[in-house]
KELUM-429746 format. One record per residue (C-alpha): residue number from 1; z negated, y, x negated. Coordinates in pm, 1 decimal. Each point is the difference from the previous one (the first is absolute). Example, Ala and Ser with C-alpha at 12.3 -4.5 7.8 and 13.67 -1.06 7.14 Angstrom:
// residues 2
    k         Z         Y         X
    1    -780.0    -450.0   -1230.0
    2      66.0     344.0    -137.0
// end
This chain:
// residues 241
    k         Z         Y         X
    1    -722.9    1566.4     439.3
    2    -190.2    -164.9     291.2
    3    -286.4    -239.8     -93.4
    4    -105.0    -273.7     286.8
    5    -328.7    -183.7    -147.7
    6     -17.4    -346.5     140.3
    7    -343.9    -216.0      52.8
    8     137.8    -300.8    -242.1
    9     343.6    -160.8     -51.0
   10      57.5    -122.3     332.4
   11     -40.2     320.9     169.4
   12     213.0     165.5    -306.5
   13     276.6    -241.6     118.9
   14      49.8      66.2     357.9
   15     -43.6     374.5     -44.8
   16     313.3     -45.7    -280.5
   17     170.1    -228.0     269.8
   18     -26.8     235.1     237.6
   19     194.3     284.3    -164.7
   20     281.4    -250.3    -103.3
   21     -13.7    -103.2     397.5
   22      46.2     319.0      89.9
   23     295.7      78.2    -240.5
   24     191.3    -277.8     157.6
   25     -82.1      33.8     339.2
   26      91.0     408.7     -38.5
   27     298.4    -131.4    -185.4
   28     124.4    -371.0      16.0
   29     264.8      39.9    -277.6
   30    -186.4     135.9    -215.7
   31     -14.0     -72.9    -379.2
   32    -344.3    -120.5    -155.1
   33     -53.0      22.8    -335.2
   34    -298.1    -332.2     -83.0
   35    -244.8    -107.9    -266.6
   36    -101.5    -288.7    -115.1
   37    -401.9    -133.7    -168.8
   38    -248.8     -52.1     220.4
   39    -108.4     353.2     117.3
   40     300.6     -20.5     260.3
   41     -37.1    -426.2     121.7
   42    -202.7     119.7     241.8
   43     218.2     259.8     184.9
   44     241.3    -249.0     -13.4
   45    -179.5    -228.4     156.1
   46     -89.1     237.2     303.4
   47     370.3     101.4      36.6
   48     102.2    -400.5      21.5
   49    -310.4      -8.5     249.6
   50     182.9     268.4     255.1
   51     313.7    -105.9     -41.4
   52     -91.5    -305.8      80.2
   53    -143.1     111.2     310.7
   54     313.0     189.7      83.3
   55    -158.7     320.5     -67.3
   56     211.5     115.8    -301.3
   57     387.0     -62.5     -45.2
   58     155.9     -13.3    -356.7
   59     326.5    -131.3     124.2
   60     192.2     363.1     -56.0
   61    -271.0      97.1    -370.3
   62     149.5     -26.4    -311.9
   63    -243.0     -34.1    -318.8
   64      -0.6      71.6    -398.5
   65    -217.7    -162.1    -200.3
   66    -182.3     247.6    -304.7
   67      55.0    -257.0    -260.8
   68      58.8    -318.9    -167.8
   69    -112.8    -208.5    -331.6
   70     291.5     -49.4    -270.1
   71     111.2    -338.5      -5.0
   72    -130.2    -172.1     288.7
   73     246.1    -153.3     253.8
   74     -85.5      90.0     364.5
   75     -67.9    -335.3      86.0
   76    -312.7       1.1    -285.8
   77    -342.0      -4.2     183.1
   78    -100.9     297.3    -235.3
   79     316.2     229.0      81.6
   80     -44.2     295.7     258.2
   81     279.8    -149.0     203.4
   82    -163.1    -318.1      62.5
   83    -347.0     227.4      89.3
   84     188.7     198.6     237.1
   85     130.1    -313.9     173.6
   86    -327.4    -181.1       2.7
   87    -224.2     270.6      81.4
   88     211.6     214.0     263.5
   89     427.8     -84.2      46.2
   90     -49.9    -336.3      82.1
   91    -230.5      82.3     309.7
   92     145.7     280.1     146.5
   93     345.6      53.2     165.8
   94     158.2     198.8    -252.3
   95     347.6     -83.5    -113.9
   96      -7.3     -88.5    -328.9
   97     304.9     142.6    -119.6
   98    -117.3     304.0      79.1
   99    -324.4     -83.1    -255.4
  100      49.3     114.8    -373.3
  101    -210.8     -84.0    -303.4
  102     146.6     144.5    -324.9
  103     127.5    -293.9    -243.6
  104    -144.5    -166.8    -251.4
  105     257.2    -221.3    -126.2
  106     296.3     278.0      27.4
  107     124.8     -23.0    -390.1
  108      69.6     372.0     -43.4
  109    -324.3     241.3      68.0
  110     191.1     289.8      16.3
  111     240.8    -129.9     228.4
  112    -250.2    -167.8     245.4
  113    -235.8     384.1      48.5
  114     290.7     163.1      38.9
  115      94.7    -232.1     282.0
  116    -339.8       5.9     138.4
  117     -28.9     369.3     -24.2
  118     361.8      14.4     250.2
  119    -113.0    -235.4     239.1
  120    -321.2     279.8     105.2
  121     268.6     282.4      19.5
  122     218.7    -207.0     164.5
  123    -280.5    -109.7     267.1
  124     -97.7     357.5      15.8
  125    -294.6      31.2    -194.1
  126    -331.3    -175.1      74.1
  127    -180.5      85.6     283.3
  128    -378.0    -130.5     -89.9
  129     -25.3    -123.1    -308.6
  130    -313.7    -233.0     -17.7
  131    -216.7      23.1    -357.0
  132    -297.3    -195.3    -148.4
  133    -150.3     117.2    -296.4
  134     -24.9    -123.9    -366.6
  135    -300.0      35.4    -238.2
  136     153.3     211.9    -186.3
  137      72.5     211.5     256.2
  138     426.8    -134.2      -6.5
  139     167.3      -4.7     314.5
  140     275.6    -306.1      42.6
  141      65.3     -49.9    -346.6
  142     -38.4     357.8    -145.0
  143    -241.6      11.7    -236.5
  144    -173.3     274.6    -220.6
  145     221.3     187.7    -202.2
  146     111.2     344.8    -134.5
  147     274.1      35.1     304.5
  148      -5.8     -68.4     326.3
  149     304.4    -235.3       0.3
  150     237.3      94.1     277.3
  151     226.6    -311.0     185.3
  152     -12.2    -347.8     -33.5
  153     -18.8    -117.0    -379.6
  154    -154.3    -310.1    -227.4
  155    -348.8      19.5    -113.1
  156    -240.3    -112.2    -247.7
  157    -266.4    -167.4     148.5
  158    -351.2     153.9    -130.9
  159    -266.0    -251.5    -164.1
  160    -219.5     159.3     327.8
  161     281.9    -105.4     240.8
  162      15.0    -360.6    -157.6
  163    -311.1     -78.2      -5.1
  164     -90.1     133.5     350.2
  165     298.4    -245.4     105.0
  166     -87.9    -331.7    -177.4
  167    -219.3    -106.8     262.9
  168     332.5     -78.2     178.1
  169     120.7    -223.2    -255.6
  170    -127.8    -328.6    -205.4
  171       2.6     207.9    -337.9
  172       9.3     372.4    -119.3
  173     317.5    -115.6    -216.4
  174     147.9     -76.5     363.2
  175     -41.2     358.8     105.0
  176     408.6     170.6     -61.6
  177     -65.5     300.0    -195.8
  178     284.9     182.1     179.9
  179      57.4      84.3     306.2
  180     271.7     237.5     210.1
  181    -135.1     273.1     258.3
  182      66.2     292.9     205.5
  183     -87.8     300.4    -184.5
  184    -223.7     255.6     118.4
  185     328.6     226.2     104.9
  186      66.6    -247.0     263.4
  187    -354.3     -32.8     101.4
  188     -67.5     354.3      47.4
  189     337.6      59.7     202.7
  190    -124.0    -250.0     225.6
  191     -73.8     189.9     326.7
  192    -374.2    -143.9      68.0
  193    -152.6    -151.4    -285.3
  194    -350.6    -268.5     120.8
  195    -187.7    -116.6    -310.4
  196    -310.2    -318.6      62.2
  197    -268.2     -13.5    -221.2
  198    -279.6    -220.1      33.6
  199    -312.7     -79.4    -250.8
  200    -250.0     199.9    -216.3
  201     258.5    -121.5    -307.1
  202     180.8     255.3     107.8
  203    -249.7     304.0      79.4
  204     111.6     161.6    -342.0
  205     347.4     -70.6      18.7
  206      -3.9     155.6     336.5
  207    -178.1     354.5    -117.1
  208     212.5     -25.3    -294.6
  209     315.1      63.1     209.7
  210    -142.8     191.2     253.9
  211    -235.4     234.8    -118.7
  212     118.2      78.5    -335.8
  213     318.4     174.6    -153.0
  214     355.6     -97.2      87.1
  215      87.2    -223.8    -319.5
  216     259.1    -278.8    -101.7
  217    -292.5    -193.0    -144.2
  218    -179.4     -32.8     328.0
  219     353.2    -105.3     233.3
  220    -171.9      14.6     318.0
  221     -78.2     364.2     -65.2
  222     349.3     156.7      94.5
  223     -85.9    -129.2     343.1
  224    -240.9     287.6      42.8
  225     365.3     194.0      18.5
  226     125.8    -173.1     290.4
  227      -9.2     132.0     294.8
  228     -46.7    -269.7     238.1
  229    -252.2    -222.4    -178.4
  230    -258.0    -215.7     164.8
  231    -247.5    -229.1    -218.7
  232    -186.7    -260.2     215.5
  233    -305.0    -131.0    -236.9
  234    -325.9    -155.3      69.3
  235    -320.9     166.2     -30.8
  236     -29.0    -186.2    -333.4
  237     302.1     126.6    -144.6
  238     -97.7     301.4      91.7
  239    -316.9      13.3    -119.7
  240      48.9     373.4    -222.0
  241     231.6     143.5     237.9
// end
């Protein structure tokens, strides 16, 4: 596990922008696994920034999304496909067929991960997958339990997750309660693995996962396994590290 400690959350942003830079300038088909919350908006904004100045190319990068709300239509302003569009696809020159955000609206669960789940083997496997962090310490959608689940699959929202979320929405009864995401088998056979983490709200989240024991009730913890792991946090995140 490598640790780079940035001043705030600018500084965490282009350090994280720079590794994702590098992975598609060393490698310009290669597969990114993204995130979505606010921990990431700012990488995202320094990747439009140099591809915009013709510094980074996206034309030959394909992408997989971590996750997606239950219910919501990708055209809602609340769904993780409309994020993705607003915050980075929309800016860049990426092709967006070659963009993939699990579905919401896809009637059978089962059916849809299972899809979702042969598109990554299909592609190859992901080369970086990008992470944020939850306050519970869940990673995409995977939250505490007695497993670590393994491939994509349907989860129950926690009351933590939902209520960390309703800022995004006009009421907490707005917030789905269900959502569909990557398990942590696909996260950890992603080849590099880059979690963001900004804000003393997360300082105990943060030694949680990556000081103590290995444990389904603290997600984040199996990434103390992997072995090409970088966090970038600021100094506030880090604050008992």
């Amino acid at each position: 596990m490598r640790i780079i400690r940035a001043k705030d959350y600018e500084e965490m942003s282009r350090r994280a922008a720079d590794i994702i830079a590098a992975q598609v300038l060393l490698k310009p088909d290669c597969v990114l696994g993204l995130a979505t919350g606010s921990s990431p908006v700012g990488t995202y904004q320094e990747l439009v920034r140099r591809n915009a100045a013709g510094d980074l190319d996206f034309s030959r990068v394909k992408s997989v999304n971590l996750d997606e709300y239950v219910g919501l239509d990708p055209s809602h302003d609340q769904s993780y496909a409309y994020f993705m569009r607003h915050n980075l696809f929309d800016h860049i020159n990426i092709d967006p067929k070659n963009t993939n955000v699990p579905s919401g609206i896809a009637p059978d669960p089962e059916a849809e991960c299972s899809r979702y789940d042969a598109l990554i083997a299909a592609y190859g496997g992901i080369d970086l997958q990008l992470l944020g962090l939850g306050p519970n310490g869940h990673i995409g959608f995977n939250e505490p339990a007695d497993v670590f689940p393994t491939g994509t699959h349907q989860v129950t929202l926690t009351d933590s997750t939902i209520q960390a979320n309703k800022r995004f929405f006009a009421r907490v009864e707005d917030v789905p309660r269900y959502a569909r995401t990557m398990g942590i088998r696909d996260i950890m056979q992603a080849r590099r693995v880059l979690m963001v983490v900004s804000g003393e709200g997360k300082a105990e989240t943060v030694r949680a996962a990556f000081t103590g024991p290995v444990t389904p009730r603290v997600p984040a913890s199996i990434l103390q396994l992997h072995p090409d792991f970088t966090l970038v946090a600021d100094e506030a995140a880090l604050r008992y590290i």
